[in-house]
C-alpha positions in Angstrom: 24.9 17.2 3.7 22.5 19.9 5.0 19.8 18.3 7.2 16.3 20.8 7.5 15.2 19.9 10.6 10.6 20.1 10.2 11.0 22.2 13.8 13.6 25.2 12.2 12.3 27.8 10.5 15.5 29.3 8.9 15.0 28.3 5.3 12.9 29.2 2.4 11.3 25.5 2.9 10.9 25.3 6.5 9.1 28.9 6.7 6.3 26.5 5.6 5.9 24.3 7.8 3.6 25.5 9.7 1.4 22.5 11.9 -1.6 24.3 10.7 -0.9 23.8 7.3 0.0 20.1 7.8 -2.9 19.0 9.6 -5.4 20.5 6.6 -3.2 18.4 4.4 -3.4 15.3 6.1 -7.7 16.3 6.7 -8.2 16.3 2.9 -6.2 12.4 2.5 -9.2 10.0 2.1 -9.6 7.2 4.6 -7.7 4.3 2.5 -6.8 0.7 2.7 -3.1 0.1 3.7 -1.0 -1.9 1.0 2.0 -1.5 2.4 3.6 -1.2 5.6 5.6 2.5 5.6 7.3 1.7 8.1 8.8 -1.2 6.9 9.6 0.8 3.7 11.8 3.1 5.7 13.5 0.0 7.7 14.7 -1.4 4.4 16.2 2.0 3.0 17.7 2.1 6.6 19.4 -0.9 6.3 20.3 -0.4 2.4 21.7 3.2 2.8 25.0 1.8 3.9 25.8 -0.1 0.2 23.3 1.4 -1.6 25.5 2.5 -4.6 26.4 -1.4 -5.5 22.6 -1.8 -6.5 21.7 1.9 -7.5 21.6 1.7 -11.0 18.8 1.1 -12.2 17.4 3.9 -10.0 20.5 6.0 -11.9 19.5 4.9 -15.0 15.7 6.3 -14.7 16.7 9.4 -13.2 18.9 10.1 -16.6 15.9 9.7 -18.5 13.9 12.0 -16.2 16.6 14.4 -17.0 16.3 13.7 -20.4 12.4 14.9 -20.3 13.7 18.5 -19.4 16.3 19.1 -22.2 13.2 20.1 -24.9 11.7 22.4 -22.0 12.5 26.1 -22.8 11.6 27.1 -19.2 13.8 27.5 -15.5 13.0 25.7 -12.7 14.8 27.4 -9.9 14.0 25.6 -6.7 13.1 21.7 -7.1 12.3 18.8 -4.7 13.6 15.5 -5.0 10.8 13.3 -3.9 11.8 9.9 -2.6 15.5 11.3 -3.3 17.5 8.0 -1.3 20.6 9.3 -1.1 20.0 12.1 -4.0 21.2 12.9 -7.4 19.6 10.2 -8.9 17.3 13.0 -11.2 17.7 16.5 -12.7 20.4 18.1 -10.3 21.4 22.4 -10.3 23.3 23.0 -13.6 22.3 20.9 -15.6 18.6 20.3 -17.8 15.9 23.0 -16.4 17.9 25.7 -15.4 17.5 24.1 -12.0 19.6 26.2 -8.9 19.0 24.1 -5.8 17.4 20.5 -5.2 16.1 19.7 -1.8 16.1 16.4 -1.3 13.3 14.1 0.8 12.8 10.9 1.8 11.5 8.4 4.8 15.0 7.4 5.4 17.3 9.4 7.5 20.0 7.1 6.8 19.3 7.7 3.1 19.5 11.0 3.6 22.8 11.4 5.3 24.7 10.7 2.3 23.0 13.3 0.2 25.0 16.2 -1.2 22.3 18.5 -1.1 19.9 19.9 1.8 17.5 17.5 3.0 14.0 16.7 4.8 13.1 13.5 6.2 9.3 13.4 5.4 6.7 11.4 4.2 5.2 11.4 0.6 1.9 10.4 2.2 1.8 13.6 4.5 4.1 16.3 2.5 5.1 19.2 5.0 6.0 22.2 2.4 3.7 24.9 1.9 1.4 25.6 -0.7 3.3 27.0 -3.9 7.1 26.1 -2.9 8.5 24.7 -5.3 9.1 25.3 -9.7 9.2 21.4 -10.0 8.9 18.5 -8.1 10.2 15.4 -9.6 10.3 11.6 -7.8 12.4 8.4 -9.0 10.5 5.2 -8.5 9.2 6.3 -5.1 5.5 6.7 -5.1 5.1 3.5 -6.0 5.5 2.6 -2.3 2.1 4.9 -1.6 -0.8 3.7 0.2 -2.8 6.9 -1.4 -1.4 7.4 -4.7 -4.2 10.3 -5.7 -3.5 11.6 -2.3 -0.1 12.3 -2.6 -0.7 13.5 -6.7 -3.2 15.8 -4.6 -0.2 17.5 -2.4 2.6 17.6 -4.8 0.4 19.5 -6.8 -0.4 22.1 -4.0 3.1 22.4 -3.0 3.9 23.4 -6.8 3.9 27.3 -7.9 1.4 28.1 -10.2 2.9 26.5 -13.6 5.4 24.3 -12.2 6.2 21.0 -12.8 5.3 17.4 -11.9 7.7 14.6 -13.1 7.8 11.3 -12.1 8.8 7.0 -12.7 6.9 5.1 -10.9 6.9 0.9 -11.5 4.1 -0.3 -13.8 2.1 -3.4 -13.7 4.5 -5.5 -16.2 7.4 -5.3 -13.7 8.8 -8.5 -12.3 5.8 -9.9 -14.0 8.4 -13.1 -14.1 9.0 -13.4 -10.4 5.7 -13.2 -9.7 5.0 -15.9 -11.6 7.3 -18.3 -10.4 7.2 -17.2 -6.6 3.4 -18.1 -6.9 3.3 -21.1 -8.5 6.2 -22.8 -6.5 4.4 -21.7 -3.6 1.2 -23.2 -4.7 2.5 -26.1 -5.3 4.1 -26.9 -2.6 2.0 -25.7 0.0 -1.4 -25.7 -1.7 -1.7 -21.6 -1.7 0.1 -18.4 -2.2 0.7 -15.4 -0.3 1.3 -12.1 -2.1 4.8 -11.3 -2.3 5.8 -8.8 -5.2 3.6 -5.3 -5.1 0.7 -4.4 -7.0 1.8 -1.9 -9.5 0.0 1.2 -11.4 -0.9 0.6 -14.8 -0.2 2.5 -17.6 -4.1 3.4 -18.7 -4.9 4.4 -15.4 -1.9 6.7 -14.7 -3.0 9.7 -16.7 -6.4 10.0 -15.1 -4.6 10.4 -11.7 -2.6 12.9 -12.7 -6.2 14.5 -14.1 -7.9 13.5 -10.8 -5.7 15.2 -9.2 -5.6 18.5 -10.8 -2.8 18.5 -13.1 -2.9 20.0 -16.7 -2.0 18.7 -19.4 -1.2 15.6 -18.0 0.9 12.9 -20.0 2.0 9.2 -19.3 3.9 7.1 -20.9 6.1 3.8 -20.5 9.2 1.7 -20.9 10.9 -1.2 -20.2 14.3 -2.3 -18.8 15.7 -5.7 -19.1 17.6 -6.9 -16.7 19.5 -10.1 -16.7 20.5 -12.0 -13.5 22.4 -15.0 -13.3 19.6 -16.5 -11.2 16.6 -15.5 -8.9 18.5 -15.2 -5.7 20.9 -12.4 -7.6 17.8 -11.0 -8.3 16.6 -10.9 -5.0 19.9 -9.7 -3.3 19.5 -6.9 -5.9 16.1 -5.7 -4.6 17.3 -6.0 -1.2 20.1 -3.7 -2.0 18.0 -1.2 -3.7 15.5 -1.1 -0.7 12.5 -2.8 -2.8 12.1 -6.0 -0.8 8.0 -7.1 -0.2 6.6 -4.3 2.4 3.0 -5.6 1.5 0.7 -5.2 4.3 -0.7 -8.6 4.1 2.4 -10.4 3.2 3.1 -13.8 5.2 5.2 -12.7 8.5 6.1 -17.0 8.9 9.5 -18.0 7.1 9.6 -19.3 4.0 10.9 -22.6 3.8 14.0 -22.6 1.2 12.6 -25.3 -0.5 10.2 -23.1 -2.0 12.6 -20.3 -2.8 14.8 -23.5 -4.7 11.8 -24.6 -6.9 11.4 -20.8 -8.0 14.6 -20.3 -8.9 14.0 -23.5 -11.3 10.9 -22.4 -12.3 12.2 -19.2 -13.5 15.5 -20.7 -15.3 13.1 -22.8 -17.2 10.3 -20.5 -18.0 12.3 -17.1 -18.7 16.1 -17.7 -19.8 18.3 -15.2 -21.1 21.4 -15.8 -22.5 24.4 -17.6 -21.2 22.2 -19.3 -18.6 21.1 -16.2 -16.8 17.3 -15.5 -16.1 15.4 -12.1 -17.0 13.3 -9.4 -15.1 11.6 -7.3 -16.8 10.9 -3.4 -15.0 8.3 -1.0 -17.0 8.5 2.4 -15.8 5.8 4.2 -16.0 6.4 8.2 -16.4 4.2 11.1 -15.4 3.9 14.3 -16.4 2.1 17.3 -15.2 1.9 21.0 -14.6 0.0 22.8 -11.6 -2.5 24.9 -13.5 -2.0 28.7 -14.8 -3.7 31.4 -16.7 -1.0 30.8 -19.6 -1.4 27.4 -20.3 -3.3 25.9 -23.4 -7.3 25.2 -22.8 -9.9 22.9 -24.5 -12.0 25.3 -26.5 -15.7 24.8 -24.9 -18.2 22.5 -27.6 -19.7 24.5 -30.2 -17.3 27.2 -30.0 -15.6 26.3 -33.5 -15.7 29.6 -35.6 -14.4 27.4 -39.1 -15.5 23.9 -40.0 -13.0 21.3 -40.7 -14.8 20.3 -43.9 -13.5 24.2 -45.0 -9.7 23.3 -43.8 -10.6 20.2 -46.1 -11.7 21.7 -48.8 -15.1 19.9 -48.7 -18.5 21.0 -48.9 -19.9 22.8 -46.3 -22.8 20.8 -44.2 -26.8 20.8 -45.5 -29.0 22.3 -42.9 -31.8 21.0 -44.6 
């Protein structure tokens, strides 16, 4: 693996990096509220780098469909970034969808990064170091989910895009794990009177677009999925979003042990209220996609109101409006 160091200016990317241009990125980042703890995001993909491709696949199995989203696309996209890569290839990679020539991949985690076939940046999505215009597309596999500053970050993917480049991304909608969230809560309320929060807040689906709008994109599209998974109970589960580096990294989440108690009457909880077959349990994952282009002369506008020069009644074949 090639490692870009932020520092070295020997590459197309790091020519960019310029502390200049960082710091009037980071200015223009609203003051927000913390949901998660970053750093703690980055200590989990630390300590999952290591076995990370025994638990990768649902993350492989997104990234085929972000592929997929390419294949119609009658346009190149030389140089791409490979936001929240993990250990990389887990998106559109050089030869194949998108004419694509050279991924660099990025992500909090060095150790991550070390087992990445590609060249590499250790950076932040929350504080992007490229320069304005760098890259054809920028795509991101259940990443930016993790962001305190979700418009923020929409904000500087879009600058660090050429003019007419692309913007393709899964994050995790509101539906996902909707059953362990269910369970963890009420076997925690019951047994000791309150809750804590313990699985993420997730974007939802009628909100995505408008961020992608918010933050400048055109023509910006969102859709969803869902992937069901089955488990043979919820500490499989768990263990599985250990290994994929998606444990709780909420800000406010309880830093005192849970007892195992609670963790027992969960598990029951969610045998009885959501069974698959054979015994097994079921989470459920929606995945929301987004879909934008950093704007251009060429692309497609809104014609302005009242600048119709036919009626639709004509196209119709009806008659024609009374002015009287």
């Amino acid at each position: 693996m090639d490692t870009l160091s932020l520092g070295i200016h020997s590459s197309r990317i790091s020519r960019g990096l310029r502390a200049d241009s960082r710091r009037a990125i980071v200015q223009l980042m609203p003051d927000t509220p913390n949901i998660f703890d970053r750093e703690l995001v980055r200590r989990h993909r630390d300590r999952a780098a290591l076995e990370f491709t025994a638990h990768d696949f649902l993350i492989r199995e997104v990234g085929e469909r972000l592929s997929d989203r390419l294949l119609d696309m009658a346009r190149s996209f030389p140089l791409a970034l490979d936001l929240g890569a993990r250990t990389g290839g887990f998106g559109p990679v050089p030869g194949g969808p998108g004419g694509i020539k050279q991924v660099i991949s990025s992500d909090l985690s060095y150790q991550m990064l070390r087992q990445a076939n590609s060249p590499a940046v250790t950076a932040d999505a929350e504080c992007l170091p490229f320069a304005e215009g760098a890259f054809d597309l920028i795509f991101s596999n259940l990443d930016l989910h993790w962001t305190n500053d979700l418009p923020g970050s929409l904000l500087q993917i879009r600058r660090a895009l050429k003019p007419d480049g692309l913007f393709l991304a899964a994050i995790f909608g509101g539906e996902t794990l909707r059953e362990l969230r269910d369970v963890l809560m009420s076997a925690e309320a019951e047994l000791r009177d309150g809750a804590s929060p313990r699985v993420s807040p997730f974007a939802e689906l009628r909100d995505a677009g408008g961020l992608l709008q918010r933050a400048g994109f055109a023509l910006p599209v969102a859709d969803s999925d869902e992937i069901v998974v089955t488990y043979e109970n919820l500490f499989r589960l768990a263990a599985d979003l250990r290994g994929m580096a998606e444990g709780n990294a909420l800000d406010e989440r309880l830093r005192l042990p849970t007892g195992r108690q609670v963790f027992l009457h969960a598990a029951q909880l969610y045998a009885e209220r959501y069974p698959a077959e054979d015994g097994r349990i079921r989470a459920t994952f929606q995945i929301v996609y987004l879909h934008g282009w950093a704007p251009h002369e060429s692309q497609p506008k809104a014609l302005r109101p009242g600048s119709a020069t036919a009626w639709l009644a004509d196209a119709l074949g009806a008659a024609p409006p009374d002015d009287n």
